[in-house]
N, C-alpha and C positions, 0 to 999 in steps of 0.2 A: 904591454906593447900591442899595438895593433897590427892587422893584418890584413889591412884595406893595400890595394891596388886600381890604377887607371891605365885600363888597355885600349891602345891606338890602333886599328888594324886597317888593312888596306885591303879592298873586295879585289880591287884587279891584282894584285901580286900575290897577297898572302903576308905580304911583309909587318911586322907587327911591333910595337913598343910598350912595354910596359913598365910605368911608373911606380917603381917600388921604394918605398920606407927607405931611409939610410938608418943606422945602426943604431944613432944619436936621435931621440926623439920620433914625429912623425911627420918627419918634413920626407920631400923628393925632388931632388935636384934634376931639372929635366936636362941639362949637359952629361951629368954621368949618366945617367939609365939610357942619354941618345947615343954613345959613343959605340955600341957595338950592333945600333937598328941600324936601319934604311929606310926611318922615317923619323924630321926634325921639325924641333921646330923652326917655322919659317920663319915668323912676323909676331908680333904683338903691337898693339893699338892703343894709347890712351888719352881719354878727349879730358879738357882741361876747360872750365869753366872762366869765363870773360876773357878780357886780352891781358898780357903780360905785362903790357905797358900800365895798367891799375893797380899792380899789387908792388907795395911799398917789400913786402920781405917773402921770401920763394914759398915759405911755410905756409902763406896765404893762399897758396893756391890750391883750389879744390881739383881734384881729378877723378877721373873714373876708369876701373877696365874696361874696354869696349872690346877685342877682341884678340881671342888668342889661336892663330893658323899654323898647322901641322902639313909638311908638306911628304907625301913617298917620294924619295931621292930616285927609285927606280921609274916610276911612269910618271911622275910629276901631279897625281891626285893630291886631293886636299879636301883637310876637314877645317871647318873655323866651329869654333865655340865663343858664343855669343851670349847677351843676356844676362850678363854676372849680379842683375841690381835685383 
């Protein structure tokens, strides 16, 4: 089992989230680990390659993450993580 973690912290509150392992494999569901922060996630982003109206079946279509925004619910800062290629 691993023992990797991702910690979200907020410089002006102190408020902090950390993305920990579920029990099953080493996945981490950012819904449970956000349910007792006061910091979520906000936004996620994904750009999708040509128009919709070209591709004959959905599986056609190439996408990318572009960006994933983490907001403190308490002062309203934010971190985006970008860059995923």
């Amino acid at each position: 089992m691993s023992n990797m973690q991702v910690t979200i912290s907020c410089k002006m509150c102190g408020n902090i989230l950390n993305l920990e392992q579920e029990s099953i494999g080493n996945v981490s569901y950012v819904r449970n680990n956000a349910r007792n922060s006061k910091i979520s996630l906000d936004s996620v982003t994904v750009d999708k390659e040509g128009d919709i109206e070209d591709y004959d079946e959905i599986d056609e279509i190439e996408t990318t993450l572009s960006e994933v925004r983490f907001k403190c619910d308490s002062c309203g800062d934010y971190i985006i993580l970008s860059d995923f290629e």
